[in-house]
C-alpha positions as a LaTeX table, in Angstrom:
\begin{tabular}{lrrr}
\hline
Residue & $x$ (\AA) & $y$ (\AA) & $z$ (\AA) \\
\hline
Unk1 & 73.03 & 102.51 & 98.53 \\
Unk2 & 76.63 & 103.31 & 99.23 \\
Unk3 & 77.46 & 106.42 & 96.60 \\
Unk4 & 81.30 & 106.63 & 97.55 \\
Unk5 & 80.41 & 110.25 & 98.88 \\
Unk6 & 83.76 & 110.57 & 101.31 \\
Unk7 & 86.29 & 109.75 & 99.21 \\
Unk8 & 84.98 & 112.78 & 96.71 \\
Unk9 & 83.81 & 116.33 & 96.96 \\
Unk10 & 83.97 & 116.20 & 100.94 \\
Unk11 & 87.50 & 114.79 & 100.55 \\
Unk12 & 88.65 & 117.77 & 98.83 \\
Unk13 & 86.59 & 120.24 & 100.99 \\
Unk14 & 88.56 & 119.06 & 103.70 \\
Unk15 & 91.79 & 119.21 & 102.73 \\
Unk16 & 91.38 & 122.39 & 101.07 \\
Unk17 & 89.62 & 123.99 & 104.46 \\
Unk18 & 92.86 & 123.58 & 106.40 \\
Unk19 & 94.86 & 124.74 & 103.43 \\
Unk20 & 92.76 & 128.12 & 103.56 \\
Unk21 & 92.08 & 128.72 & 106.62 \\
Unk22 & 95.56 & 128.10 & 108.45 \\
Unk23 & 93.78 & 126.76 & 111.98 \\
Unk24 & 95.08 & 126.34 & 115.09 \\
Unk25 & 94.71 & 122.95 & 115.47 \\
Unk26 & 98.37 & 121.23 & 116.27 \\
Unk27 & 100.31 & 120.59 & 113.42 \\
Unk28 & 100.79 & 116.98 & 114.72 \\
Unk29 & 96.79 & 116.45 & 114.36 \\
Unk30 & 96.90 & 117.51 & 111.08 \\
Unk31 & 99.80 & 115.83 & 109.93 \\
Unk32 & 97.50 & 112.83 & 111.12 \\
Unk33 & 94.81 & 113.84 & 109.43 \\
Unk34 & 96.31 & 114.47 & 106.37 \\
Unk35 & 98.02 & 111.12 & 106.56 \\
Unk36 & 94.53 & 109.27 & 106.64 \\
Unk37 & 92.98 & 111.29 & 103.37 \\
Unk38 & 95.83 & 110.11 & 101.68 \\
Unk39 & 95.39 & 105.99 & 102.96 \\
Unk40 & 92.29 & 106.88 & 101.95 \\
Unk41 & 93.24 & 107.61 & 98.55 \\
Unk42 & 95.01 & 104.11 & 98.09 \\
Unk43 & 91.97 & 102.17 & 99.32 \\
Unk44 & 93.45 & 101.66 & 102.47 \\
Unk45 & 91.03 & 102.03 & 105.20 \\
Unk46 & 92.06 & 100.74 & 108.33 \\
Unk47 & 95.10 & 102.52 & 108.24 \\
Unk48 & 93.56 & 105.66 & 107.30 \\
Unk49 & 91.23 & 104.91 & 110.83 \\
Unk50 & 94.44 & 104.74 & 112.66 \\
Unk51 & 95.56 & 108.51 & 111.10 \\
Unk52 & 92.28 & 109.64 & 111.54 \\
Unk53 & 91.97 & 108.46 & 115.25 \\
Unk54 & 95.32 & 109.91 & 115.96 \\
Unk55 & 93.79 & 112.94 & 114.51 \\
Unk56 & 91.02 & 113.92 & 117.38 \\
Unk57 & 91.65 & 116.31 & 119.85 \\
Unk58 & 91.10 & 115.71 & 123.61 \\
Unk59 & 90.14 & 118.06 & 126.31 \\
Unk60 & 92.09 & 118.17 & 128.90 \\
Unk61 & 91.37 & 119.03 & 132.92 \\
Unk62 & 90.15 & 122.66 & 132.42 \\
Unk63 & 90.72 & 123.36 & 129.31 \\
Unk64 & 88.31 & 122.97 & 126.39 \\
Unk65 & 88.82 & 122.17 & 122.82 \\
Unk66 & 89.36 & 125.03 & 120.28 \\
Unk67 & 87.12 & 126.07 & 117.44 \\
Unk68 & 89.42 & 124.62 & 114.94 \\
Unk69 & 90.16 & 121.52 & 117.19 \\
Unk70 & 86.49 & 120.49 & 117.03 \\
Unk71 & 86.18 & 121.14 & 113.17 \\
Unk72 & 89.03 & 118.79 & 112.71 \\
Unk73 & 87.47 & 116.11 & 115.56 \\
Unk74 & 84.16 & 116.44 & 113.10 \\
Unk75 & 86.20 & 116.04 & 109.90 \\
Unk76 & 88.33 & 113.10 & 112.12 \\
Unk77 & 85.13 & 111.44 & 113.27 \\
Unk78 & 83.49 & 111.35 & 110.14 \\
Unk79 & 86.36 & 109.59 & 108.40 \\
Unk80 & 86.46 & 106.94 & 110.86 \\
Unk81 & 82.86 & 106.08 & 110.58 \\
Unk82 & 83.21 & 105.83 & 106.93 \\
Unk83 & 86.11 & 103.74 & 107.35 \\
Unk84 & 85.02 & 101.34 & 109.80 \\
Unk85 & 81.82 & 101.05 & 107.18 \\
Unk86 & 84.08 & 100.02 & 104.47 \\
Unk87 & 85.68 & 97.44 & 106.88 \\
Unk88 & 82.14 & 96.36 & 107.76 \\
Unk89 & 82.72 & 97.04 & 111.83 \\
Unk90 & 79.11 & 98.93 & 111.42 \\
Unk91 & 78.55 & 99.09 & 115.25 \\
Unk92 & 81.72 & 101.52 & 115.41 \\
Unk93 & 80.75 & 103.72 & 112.26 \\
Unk94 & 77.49 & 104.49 & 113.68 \\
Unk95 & 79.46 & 105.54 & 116.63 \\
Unk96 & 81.78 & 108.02 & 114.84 \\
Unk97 & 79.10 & 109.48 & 112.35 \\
Unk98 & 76.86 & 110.19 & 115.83 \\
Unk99 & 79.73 & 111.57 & 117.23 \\
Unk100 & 80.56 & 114.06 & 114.34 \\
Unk101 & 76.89 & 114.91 & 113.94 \\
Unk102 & 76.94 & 115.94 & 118.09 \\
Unk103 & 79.71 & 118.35 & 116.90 \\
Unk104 & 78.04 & 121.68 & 116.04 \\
Unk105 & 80.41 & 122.98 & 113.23 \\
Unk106 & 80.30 & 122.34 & 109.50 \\
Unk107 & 76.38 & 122.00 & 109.96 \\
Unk108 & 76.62 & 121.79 & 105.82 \\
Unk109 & 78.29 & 118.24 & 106.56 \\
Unk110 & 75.47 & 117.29 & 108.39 \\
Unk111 & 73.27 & 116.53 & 105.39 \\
Unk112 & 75.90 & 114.29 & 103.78 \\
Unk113 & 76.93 & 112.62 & 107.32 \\
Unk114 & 73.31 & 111.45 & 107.75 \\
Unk115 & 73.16 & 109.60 & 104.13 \\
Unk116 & 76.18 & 107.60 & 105.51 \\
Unk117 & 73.89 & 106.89 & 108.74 \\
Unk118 & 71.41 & 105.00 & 106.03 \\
Unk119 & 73.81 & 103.33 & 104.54 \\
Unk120 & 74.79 & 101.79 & 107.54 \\
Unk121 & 71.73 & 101.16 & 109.18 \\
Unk122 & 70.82 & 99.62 & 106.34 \\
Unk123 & 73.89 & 97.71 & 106.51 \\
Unk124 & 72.92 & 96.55 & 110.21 \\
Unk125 & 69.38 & 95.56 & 108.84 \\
Unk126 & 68.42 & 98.84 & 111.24 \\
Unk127 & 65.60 & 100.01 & 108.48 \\
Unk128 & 63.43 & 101.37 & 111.06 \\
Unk129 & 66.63 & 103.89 & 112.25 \\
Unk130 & 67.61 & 104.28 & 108.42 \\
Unk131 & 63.99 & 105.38 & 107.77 \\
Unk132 & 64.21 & 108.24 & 110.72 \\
Unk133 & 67.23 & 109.97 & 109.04 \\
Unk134 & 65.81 & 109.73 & 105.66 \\
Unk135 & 62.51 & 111.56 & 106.96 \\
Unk136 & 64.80 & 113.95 & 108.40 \\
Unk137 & 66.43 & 114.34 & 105.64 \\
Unk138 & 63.27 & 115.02 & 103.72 \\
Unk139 & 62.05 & 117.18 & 105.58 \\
Unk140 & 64.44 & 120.23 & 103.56 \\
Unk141 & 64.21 & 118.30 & 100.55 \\
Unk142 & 60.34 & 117.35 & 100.13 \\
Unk143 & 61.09 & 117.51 & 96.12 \\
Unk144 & 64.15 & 115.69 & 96.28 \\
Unk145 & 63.82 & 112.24 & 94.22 \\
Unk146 & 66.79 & 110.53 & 95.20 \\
Unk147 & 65.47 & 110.87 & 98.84 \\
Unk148 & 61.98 & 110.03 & 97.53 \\
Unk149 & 63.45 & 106.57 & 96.06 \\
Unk150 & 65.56 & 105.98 & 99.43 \\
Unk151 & 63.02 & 106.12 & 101.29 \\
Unk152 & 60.80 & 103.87 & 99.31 \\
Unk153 & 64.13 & 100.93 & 99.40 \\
Unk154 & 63.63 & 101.39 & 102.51 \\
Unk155 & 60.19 & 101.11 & 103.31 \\
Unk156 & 60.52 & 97.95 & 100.95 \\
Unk157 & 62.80 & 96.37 & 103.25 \\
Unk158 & 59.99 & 97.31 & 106.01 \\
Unk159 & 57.72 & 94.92 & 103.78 \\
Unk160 & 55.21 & 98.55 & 104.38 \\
Unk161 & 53.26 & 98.27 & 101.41 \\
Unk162 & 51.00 & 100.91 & 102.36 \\
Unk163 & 53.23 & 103.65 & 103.10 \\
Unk164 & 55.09 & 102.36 & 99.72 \\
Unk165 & 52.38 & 102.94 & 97.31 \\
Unk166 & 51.49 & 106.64 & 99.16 \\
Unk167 & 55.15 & 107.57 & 98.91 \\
Unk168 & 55.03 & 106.92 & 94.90 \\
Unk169 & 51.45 & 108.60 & 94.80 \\
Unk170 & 53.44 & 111.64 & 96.55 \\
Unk171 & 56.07 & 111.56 & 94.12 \\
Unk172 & 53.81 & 111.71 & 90.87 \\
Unk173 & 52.73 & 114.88 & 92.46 \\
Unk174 & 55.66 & 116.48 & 92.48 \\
Unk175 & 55.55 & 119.57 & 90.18 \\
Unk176 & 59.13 & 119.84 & 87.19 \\
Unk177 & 60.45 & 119.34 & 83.81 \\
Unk178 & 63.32 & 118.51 & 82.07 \\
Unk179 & 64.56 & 115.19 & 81.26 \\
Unk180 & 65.70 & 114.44 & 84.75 \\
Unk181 & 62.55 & 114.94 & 85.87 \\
Unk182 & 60.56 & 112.72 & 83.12 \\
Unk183 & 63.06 & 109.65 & 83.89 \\
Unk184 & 61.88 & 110.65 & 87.37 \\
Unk185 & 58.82 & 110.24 & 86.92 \\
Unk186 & 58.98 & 106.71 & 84.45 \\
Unk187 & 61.07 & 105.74 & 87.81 \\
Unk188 & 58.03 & 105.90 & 89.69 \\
Unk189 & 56.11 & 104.05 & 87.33 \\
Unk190 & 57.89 & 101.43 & 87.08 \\
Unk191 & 57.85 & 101.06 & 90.84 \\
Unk192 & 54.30 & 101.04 & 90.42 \\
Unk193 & 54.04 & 98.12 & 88.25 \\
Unk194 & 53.18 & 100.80 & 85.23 \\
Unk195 & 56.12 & 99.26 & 83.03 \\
Unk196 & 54.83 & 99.94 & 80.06 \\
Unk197 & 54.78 & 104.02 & 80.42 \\
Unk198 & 57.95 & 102.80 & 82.37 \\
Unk199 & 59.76 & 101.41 & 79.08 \\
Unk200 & 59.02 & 104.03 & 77.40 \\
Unk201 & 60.41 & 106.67 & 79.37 \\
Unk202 & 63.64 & 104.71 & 80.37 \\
Unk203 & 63.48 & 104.49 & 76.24 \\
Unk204 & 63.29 & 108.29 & 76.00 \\
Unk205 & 65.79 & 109.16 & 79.00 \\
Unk206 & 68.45 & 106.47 & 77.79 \\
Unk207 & 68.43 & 108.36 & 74.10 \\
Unk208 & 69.14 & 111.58 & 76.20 \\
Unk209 & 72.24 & 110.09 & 77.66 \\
Unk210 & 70.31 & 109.55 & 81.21 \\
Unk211 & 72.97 & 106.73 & 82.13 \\
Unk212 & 70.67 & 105.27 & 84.79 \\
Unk213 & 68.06 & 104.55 & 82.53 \\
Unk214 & 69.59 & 101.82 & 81.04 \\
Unk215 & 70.03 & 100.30 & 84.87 \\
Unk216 & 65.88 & 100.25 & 84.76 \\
Unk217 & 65.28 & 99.11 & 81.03 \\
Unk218 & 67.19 & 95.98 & 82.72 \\
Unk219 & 65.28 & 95.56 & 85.41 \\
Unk220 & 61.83 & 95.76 & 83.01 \\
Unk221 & 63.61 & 92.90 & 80.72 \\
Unk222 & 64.49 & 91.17 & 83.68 \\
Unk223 & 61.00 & 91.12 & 85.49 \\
Unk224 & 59.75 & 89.87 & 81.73 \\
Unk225 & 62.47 & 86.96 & 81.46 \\
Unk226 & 64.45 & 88.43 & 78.60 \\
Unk227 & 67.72 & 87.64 & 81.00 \\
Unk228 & 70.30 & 88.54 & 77.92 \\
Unk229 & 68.50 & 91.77 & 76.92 \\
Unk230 & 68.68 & 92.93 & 80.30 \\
Unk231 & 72.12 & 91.60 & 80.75 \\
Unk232 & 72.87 & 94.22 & 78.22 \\
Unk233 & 71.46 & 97.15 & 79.53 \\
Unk234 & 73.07 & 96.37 & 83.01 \\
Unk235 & 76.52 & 96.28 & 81.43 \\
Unk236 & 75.58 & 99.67 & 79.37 \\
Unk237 & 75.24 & 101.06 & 82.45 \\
Unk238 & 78.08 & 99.79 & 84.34 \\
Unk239 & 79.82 & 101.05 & 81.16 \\
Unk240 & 78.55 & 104.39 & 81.10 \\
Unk241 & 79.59 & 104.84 & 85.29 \\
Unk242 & 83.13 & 103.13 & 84.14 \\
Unk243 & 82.86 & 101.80 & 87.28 \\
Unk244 & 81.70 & 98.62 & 89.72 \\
Unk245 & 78.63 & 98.50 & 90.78 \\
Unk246 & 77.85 & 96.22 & 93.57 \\
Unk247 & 73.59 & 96.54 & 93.05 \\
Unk248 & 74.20 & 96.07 & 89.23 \\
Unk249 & 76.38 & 93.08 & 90.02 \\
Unk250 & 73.41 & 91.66 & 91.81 \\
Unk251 & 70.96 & 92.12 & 88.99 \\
Unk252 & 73.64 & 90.77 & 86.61 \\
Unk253 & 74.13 & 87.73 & 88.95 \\
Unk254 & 70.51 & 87.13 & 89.28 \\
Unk255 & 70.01 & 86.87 & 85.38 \\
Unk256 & 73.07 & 84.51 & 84.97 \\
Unk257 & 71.58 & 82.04 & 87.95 \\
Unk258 & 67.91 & 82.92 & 86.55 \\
Unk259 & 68.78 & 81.43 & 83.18 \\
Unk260 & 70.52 & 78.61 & 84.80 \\
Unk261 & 74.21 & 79.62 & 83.82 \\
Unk262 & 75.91 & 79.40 & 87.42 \\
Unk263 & 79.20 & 79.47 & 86.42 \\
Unk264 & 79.05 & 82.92 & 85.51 \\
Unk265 & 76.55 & 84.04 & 88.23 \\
Unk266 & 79.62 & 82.66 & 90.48 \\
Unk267 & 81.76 & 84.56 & 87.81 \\
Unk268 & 80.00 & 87.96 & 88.88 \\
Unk269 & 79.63 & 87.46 & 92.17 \\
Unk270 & 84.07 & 86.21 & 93.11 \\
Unk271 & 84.77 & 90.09 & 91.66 \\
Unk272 & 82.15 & 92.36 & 92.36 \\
Unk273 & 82.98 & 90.93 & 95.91 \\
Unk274 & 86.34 & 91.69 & 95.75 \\
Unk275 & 85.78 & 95.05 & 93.79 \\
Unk276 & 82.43 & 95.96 & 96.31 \\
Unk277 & 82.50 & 99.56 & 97.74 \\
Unk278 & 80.78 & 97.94 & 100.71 \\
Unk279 & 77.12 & 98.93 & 100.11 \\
Unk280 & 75.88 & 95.17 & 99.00 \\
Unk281 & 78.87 & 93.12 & 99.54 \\
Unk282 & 76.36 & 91.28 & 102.54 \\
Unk283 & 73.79 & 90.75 & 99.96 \\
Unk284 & 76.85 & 89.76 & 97.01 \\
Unk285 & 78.22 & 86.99 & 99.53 \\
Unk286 & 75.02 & 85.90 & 100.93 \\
Unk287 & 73.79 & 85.34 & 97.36 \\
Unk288 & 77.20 & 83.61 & 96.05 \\
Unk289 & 76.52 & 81.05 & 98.70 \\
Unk290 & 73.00 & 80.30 & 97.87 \\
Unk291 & 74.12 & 79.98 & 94.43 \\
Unk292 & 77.05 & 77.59 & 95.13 \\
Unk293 & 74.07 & 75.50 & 97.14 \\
Unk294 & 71.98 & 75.44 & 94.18 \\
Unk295 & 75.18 & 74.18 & 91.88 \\
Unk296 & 75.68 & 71.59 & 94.78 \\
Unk297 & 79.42 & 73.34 & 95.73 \\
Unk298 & 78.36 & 72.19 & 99.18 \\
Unk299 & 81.68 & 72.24 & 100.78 \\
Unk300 & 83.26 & 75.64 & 99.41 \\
Unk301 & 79.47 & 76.87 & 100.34 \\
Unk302 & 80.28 & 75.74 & 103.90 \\
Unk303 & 83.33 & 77.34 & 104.19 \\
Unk304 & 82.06 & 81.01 & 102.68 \\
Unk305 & 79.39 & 80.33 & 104.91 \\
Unk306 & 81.65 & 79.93 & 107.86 \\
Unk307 & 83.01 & 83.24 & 107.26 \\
Unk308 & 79.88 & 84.76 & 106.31 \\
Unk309 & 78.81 & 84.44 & 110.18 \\
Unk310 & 81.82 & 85.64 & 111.54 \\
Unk311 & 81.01 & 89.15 & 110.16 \\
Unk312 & 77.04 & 89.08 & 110.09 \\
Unk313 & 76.59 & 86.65 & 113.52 \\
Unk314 & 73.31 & 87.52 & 113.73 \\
Unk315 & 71.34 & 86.32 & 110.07 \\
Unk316 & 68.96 & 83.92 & 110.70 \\
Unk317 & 68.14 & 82.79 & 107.69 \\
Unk318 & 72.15 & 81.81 & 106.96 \\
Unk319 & 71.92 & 80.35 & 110.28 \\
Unk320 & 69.55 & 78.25 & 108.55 \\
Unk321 & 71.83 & 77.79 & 105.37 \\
Unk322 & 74.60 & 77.24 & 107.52 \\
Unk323 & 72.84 & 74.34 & 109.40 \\
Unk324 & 71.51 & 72.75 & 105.67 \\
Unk325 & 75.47 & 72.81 & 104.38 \\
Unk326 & 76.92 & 71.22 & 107.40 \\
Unk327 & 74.49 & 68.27 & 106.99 \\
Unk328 & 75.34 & 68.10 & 103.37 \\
Unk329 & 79.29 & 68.44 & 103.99 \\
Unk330 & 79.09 & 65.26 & 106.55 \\
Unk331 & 76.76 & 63.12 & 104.27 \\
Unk332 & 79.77 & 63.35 & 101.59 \\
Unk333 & 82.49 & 63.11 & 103.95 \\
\hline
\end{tabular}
């Protein structure tokens, strides 16, 4: 889900709106600002919160804030909810990305502010919240796919079957051309069980350099059991976005541990944990402790699991995991 959205075009918006524009903001808040964009730059996120919180503005006894002191609060308070999403402190970035949406300026922020809301609602397991930003999301963007498809994730994750199959219905309705919109539309049909006219168009779209194609052609080899052909296609794709992938890593991980080779399932999942931009590294470590379970690594299970519940406290079914291991760790010991 996570699309690394801050650290790009919005990045550079920002720092080029105070370059521009000269505002009145103090040169001390911008400083701070400035500061943060650049931790951010180097990965370094909880530092860049500290910049970024030692960015905002605070009214004082009769005196409100200035125009260009709440454009910088919504730049500030956006930043920190990203940031405490990368650290995983989701309770907080829901709290900053409300707070810069309650700020009225830079309304064309508001769109990409709300699609890291879903992210971290999803995050939080919060589907049903997730699911009221996407609809409002939709709303201005009825023909919008990639809305469309996050909705459907997350109506998944609602187990809403239903509501599932009349959001695809909706989207074969939807009126384009071009090759964007034919993978589109072989998207939807493979979400609709259809993979036949699926493979094809993923076929069709991955000859027309559609890179995300090849993500889908390994997900139809995958729900067929050809594990090394779709092994492939995910690693075409990671290829083609020359980048980590944390979803991808999942699918990868899932073939590996599918077709019985756990070593490099475990492989998979040590660096795309260490590499994850935060938008499945819950799902990455929950998995890579199942998966030592099933290659009987009881003990280093236990302790991943340990710290597994010191971030996500409230998963009941690692509680459940976590109660399994510690039997297994004391019948060895």
């Amino acid at each position: 889900m996570w699309h690394n959205r801050f650290c790009g075009k919005c990045l550079m918006v920002s720092f080029c709106f105070f370059l521009l524009t000269g505002c009145s903001a103090t040169k001390a808040n911008r400083k701070q600002y400035d500061e943060g964009l650049a931790f951010v730059q180097e990965n370094k996120w909880e530092e860049a919160i500290d910049s970024f919180g030692n960015a905002l503005s605070q009214e004082s006894k009769g005196s409100k804030l200035s125009i260009s002191e709440q454009i910088l609060n919504k730049k500030a308070c956006y930043a920190m909810g990203v940031g405490y999403y990368k650290i995983q402190n989701y309770e907080k970035a829901e709290k900053y990305l409300e707070e810069a949406l309650s700020i009225s300026y830079l309304k064309n922020w508001d769109e990409e502010i709300k699609n890291y809301q879903v992210d971290n609602f999803c995050a939080m397991d919060e589907y049903e919240k997730a699911y009221d930003v996407i609809l409002s999301l939709r709303e201005d963007n009825q023909n919008d796919f990639s809305y469309l498809f996050r909705a459907y994730f997350i109506l998944d994750a609602l187990g809403k079957e239903n509501e599932k199959e009349e959001l695809l219905q909706e989207g074969l309705s939807i009126k384009g051309k071009g090759e964007e919109y034919q993978f589109n539309q072989a998207k939807i049909r493979y979400f609709l069980g259809d993979l036949k006219e699926a493979k094809k168009g993923m076929k069709l779209a991955s000859d027309n350099n559609i890179e995300q194609a090849f993500f889908y052609l390994g997900r139809i080899y995958e729900d067929n059991q050809k594990y090394d052909k779709a092994i492939s296609c995910y690693e075409a794709y990671t290829s083609a976005l020359e980048a980590e992938n944390d979803f991808v890593n999942l699918h990868i991980a899932a073939c590996y541990e599918k077709s019985g080779d756990y070593e490099s399932a475990l492989n998979v999942y040590e660096t795309a944990i260490e590499k994850s931009d935060g938008s499945y590294r819950k799902q990455l470590r929950y998995n890579q402790i199942v998966t030592l379970e099933k290659d009987t690594q009881y003990e280093e299970a236990f302790e991943k699991c340990k710290a597994y519940m010191k971030v996500y406290k409230e998963d009941a079914a690692m509680k459940k995991e976590y109660e399994f291991l510690e039997t297994r760790v004391q019948t060895e010991e």
